[in-house]
N, C-alpha and C positions, 0 to 999 in steps of 0.2 A: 278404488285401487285394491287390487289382490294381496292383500300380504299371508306368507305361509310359513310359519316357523319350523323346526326339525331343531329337536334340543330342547336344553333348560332355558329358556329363554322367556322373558315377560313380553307383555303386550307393549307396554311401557319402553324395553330397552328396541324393539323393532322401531317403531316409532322415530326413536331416536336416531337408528340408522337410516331410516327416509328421511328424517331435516338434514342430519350430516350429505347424504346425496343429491338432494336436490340442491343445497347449498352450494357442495363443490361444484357441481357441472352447470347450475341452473337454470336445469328441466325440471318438469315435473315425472314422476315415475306414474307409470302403467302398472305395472308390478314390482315386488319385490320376494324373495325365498332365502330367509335367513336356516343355514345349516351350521349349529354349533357341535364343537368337538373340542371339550376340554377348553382349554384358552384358544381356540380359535374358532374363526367366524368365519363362514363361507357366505359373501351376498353375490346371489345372484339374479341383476335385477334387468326391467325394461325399462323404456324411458316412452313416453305417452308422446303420439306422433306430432310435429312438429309442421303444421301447413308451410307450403314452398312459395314464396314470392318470387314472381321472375323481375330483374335486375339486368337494365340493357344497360349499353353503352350508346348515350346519342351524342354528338357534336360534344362529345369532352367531359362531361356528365355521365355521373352513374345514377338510375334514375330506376326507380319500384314504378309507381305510373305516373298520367302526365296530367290529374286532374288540374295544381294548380299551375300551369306552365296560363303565362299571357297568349292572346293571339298570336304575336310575333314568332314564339319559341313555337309553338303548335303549326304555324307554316310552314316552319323551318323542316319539320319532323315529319311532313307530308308530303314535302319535294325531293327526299332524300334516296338516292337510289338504292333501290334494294335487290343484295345479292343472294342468289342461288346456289347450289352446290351442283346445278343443271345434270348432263347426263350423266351419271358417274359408271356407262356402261359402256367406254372409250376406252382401247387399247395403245398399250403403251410401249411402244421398239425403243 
């Protein structure tokens, strides 16, 4: 993690403001730039990227993937007809 201070600030109270942010939001930070001015603190920080699982909808279920589905559920999920958004270069009176 980058942290960059700007101010009277210790090593110790930056610190500080990364457990306070990662806490509130809980991500972890990529960066942080703490800029002090008298009693006041300017963070401005990044939050470390966050991989995307995809989350369908099958038969009523919200489901990340289907390693533990039985045979049953996994038939089910392979005779399901699946939709298109087909030509979408059809004009429309």
């Amino acid at each position: 993690m980058n942290i960059e201070i700007t101010g009277n600030a210790s090593t110790q109270e930056a610190l500080a403001y990364v457990d306070y942010l990662e806490e509130k939001y809980g991500r972890k930070l990529e960066s942080l730039d703490v800029q002090l001015d008298g009693d006041y603190a300017d963070l401005n920080y990044k939050f470390a990227h966050v991989p995307f699982e995809r989350i369908r909808r099958i038969t009523g279920y919200l489901v990340g993937t289907m390693d533990h589905w039985n045979d049953a559920k996994t038939a089910e999920e392979s005779d399901r007809v699946k939709h298109s958004l087909g030509d979408s270069s059809m004009e429309l009176f």
